[in-house]
C-alpha positions in Angstrom: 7.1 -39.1 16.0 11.0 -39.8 16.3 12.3 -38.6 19.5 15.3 -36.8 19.7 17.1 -33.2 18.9 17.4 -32.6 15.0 21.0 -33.3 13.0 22.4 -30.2 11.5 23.9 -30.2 8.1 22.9 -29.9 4.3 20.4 -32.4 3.2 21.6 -35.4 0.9 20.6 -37.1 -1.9 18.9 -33.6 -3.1 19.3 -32.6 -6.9 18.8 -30.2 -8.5 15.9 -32.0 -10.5 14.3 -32.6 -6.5 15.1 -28.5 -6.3 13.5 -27.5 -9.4 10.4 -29.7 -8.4 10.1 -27.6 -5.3 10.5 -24.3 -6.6 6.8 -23.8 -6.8 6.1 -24.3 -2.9 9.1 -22.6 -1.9 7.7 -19.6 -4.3 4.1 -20.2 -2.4 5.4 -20.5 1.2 7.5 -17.1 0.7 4.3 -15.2 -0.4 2.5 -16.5 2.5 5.2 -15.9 5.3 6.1 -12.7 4.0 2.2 -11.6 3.8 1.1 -13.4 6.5 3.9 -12.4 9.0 4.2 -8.8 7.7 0.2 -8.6 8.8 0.7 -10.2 12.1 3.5 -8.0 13.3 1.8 -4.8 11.9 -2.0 -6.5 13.5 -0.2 -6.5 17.2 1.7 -3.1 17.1 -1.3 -1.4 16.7 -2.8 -3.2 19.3 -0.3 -1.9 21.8 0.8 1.0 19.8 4.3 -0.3 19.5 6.2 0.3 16.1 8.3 -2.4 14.5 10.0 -3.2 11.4 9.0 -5.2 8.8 12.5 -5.6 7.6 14.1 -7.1 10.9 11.4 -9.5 10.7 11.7 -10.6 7.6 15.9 -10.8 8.5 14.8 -13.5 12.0 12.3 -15.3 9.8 15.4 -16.0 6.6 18.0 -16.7 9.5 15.2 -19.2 11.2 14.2 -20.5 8.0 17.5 -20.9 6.8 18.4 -22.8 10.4 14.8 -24.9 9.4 16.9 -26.2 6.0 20.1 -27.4 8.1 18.1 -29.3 10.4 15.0 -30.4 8.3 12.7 -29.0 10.6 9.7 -27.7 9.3 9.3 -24.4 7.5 9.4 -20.8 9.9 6.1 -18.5 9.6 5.1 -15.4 11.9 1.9 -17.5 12.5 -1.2 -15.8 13.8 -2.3 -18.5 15.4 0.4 -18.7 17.5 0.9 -15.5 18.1 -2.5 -15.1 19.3 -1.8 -17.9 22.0 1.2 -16.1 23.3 -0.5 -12.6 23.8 -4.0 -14.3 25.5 -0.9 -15.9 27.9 0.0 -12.1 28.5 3.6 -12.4 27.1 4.8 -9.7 25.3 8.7 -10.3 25.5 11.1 -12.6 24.1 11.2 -14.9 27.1 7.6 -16.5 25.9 10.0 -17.4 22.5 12.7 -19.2 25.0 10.6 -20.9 26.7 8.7 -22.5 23.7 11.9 -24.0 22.6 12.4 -25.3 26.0 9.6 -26.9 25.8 9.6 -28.7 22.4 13.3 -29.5 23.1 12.0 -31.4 26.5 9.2 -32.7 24.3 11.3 -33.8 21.8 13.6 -35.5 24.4 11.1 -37.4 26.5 7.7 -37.0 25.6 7.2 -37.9 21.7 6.2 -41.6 22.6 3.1 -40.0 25.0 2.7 -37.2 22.4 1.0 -39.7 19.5 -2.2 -40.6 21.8 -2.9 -36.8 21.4 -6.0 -36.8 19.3 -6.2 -34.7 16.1 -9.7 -33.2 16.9 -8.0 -31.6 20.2 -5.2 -30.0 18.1 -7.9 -29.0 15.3 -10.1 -27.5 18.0 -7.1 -25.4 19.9 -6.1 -24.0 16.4 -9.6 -23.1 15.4 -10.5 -21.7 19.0 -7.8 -19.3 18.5 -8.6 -19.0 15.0 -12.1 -17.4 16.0 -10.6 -15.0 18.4 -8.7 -13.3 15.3 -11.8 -12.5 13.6 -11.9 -8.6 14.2 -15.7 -8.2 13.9 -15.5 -4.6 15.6 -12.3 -3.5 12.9 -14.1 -4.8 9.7 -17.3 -2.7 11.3 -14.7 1.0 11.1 -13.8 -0.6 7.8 -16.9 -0.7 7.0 -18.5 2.6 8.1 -15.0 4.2 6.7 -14.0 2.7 3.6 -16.7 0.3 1.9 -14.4 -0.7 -0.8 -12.1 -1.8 1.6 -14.4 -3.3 3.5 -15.5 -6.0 0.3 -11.9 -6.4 0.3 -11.3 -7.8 3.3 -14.2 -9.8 3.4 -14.0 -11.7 0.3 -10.2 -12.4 1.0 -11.1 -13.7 4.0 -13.9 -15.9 2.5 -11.0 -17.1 0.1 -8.7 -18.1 2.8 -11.4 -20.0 4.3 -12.7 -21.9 1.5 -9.6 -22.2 -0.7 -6.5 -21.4 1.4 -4.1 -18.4 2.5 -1.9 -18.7 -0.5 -4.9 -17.9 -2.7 -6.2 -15.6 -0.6 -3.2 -13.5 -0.8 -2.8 -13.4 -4.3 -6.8 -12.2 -4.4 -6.0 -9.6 -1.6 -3.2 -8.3 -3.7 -5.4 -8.1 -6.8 -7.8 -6.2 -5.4 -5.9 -3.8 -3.5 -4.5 -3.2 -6.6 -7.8 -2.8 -8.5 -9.1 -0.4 -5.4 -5.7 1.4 -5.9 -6.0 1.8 -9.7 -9.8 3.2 -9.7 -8.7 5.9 -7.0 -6.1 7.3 -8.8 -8.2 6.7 -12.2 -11.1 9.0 -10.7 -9.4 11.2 -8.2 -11.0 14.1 -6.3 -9.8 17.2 -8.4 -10.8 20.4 -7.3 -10.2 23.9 -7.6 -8.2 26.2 -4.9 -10.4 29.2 -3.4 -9.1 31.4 -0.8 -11.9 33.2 1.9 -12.1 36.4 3.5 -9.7 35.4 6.0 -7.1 34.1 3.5 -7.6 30.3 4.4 -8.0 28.0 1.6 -10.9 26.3 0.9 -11.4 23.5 -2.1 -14.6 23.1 -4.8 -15.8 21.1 -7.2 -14.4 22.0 -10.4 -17.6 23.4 -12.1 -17.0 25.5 -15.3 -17.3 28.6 -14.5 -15.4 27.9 -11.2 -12.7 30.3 -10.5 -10.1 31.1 -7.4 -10.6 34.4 -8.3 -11.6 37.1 -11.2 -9.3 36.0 -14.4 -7.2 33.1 -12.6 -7.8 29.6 -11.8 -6.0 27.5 -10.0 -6.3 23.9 -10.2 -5.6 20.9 -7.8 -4.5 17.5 -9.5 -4.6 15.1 -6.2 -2.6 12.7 -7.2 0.4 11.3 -9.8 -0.8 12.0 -13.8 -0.8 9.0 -15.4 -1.9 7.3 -19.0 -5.7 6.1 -17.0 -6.5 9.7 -15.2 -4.7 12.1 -17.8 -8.1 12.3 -20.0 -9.6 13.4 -16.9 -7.5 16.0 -16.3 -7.7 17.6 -19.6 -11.1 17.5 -19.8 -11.7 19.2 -16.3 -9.4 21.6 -17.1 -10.8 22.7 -20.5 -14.3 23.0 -18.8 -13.0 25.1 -16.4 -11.8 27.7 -19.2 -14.6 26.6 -21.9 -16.7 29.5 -20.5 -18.0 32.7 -21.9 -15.3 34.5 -19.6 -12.4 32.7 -19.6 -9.5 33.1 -16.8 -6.7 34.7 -17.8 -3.9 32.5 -16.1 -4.6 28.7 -15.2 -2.1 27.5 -12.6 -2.0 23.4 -12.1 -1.4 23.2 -8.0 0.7 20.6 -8.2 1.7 19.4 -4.4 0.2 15.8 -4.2 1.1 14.7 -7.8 4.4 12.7 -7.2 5.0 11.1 -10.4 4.2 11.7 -14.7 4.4 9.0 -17.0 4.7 9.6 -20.7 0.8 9.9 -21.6 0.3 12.5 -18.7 3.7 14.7 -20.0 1.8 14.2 -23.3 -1.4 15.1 -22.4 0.0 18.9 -20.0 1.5 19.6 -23.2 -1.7 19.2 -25.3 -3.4 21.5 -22.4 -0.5 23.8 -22.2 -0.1 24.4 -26.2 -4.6 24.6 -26.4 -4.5 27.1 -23.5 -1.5 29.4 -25.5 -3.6 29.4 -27.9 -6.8 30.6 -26.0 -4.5 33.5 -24.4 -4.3 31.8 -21.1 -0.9 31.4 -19.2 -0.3 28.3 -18.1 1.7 27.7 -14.3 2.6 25.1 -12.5 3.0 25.8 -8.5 4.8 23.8 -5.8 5.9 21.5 -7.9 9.1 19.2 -6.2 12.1 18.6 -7.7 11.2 14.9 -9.4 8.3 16.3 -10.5 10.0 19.3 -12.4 12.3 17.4 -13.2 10.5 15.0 -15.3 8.9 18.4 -16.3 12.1 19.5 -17.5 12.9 16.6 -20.0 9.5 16.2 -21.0 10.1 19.4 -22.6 6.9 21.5 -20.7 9.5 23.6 -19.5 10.7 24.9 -22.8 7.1 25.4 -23.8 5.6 27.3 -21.0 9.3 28.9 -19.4 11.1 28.7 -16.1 9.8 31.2 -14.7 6.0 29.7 -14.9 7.2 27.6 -12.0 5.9 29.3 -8.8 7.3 28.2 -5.4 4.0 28.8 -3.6 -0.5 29.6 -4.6 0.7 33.2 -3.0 4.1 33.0 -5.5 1.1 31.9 -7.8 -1.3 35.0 -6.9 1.3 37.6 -6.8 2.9 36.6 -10.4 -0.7 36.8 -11.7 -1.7 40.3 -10.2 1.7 41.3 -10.9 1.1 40.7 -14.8 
């Protein structure tokens, strides 16, 4: 190992053929640091309940990195490992960052030559040691009890990292997530609003027949109406007024759903136009602004009126007993 404090300046004899070759690991190493070091930050706050910001890592890790290039040291990462040496040392400041770059630069000075008799199988153990102690057995069991899908999640991307390697077991951690994300929103939790004897609200199943009360429905959508859950919503919907009585007003509650692509629009239209035609009134309440917005030039607005957009379920209840 040459001994020594790095040069700084630009590298030379680099082209951009040499560049264009390393694109792909460059690519690789910024999904891992940003992943990796965005977990380890967010792991240790809520260890300690600290808050920090991701962004104002990410800035110190592109300035280091960037100081890595000019002096060809090796590439910056919010390592776990490390981190986990530094908190079982009982450091939680910026001093335990100083002194580790006291130290290399003393090592770097004087001790490289003693430095090579080091055996590999100590480093290897030290790393793995510390490795172990990141294994949160007692987190993936709340995972576990709390959200099973999660839970599989977790586990096989950590089985991935450990047979194949972090960058693959990022890119399967993101995958999933997203699948687990998709197939919540594909079979949300719909229900229908009911209000007891003490005026609280209380939420059901939507069973046909279900009603908030004598002639209205009201009808919570939990989450943004897209192309994959709009059938669902439709069909729940027309059960609910399929029914030898059917409600007079059906009112879409509205609050959680925070976005409409075109196939949802579609698809409120298609319910609003088949309930018009049933007699029912259909209302929207507490919609926010993007939403009845997108409303708006979706063109639901011109079909069901202005004034079907209720600021509140007691806005909601009055305009129906009022009519």
């Amino acid at each position: 190992m040459p001994s020594g404090l790095p040069g700084i300046g630009l590298p030379s004899g680099v082209s951009w053929h040499d560049a264009t070759l390393l694109l792909p690991a460059a690519v690789s190493m910024f999904l891992v640091i940003l992943a990796q070091s965005a977990a380890t930050s967010r792991a240790y706050a809520v260890r300690y309940n600290e808050r920090f910001d991701e962004n104002t890592d990410l800035v110190g890790l592109g300035l280091a990195n960037i100081t890595a290039g000019l002096s060809g040291t090796f590439v910056v990462n919010g390592s776990p490992t490390k981190t986990e040496m530094v908190d079982e040392a009982h450091s939680h400041t910026q001093v335990a960052q100083l002194t580790t770059a006291v130290v290399v630069a003393l090592v770097l000075l004087f001790l490289t030559k003693p430095l090579q008799y080091l055996p590999n199988a100590v480093l290897s153990s030290v790393v793995f040691l510390i490795g172990v102690k990141l294994i949160a057995v007692k987190g993936m069991r709340a995972i576990y009890d709390l959200r099973r899908d999660e839970f599989w999640v977790a586990l096989l991307t950590a089985a991935t990292v450990i047979v194949f390697g972090v960058e693959q077991g990022i890119i399967l951690a993101i995958v999933l997530s997203l699948i687990v994300h998709v197939k919540r929103h594909f079979t949300p939790h719909d229900t229908v609003v009911r209000f007891d004897e003490q005026g609280h609200l209380r939420l059901v199943a939507p069973a046909p027949g279900t009603v908030t009360e004598p002639g209205l429905v009201i009808y919570r959508f939990p989450v943004g109406i897209f192309y994959a859950n709009a059938v669902r919503l439709s069909e729940d919907a027309m059960r609910l007024v399929n029914v030898p009585d059917p409600p007079r007003w059906f009112v879409l509650f509205a609050e959680a759903i925070d976005d409409i692509d075109y196939t949802g629009a579609q698809t409120l239209l298609e319910l609003a136009g088949e309930l018009r035609q049933r007699g029912i009134v259909f209302a929207v309440a507490e919609a926010d602004d993007d939403v009845r917005r997108e409303l708006d030039r979706f063109g639901l607005t011109d079909k069901i009126g202005p004034d079907r957009y209720l600021e509140s379920l007691q806005a909601a209840r009055d305009a129906f007993h009022n009519a």
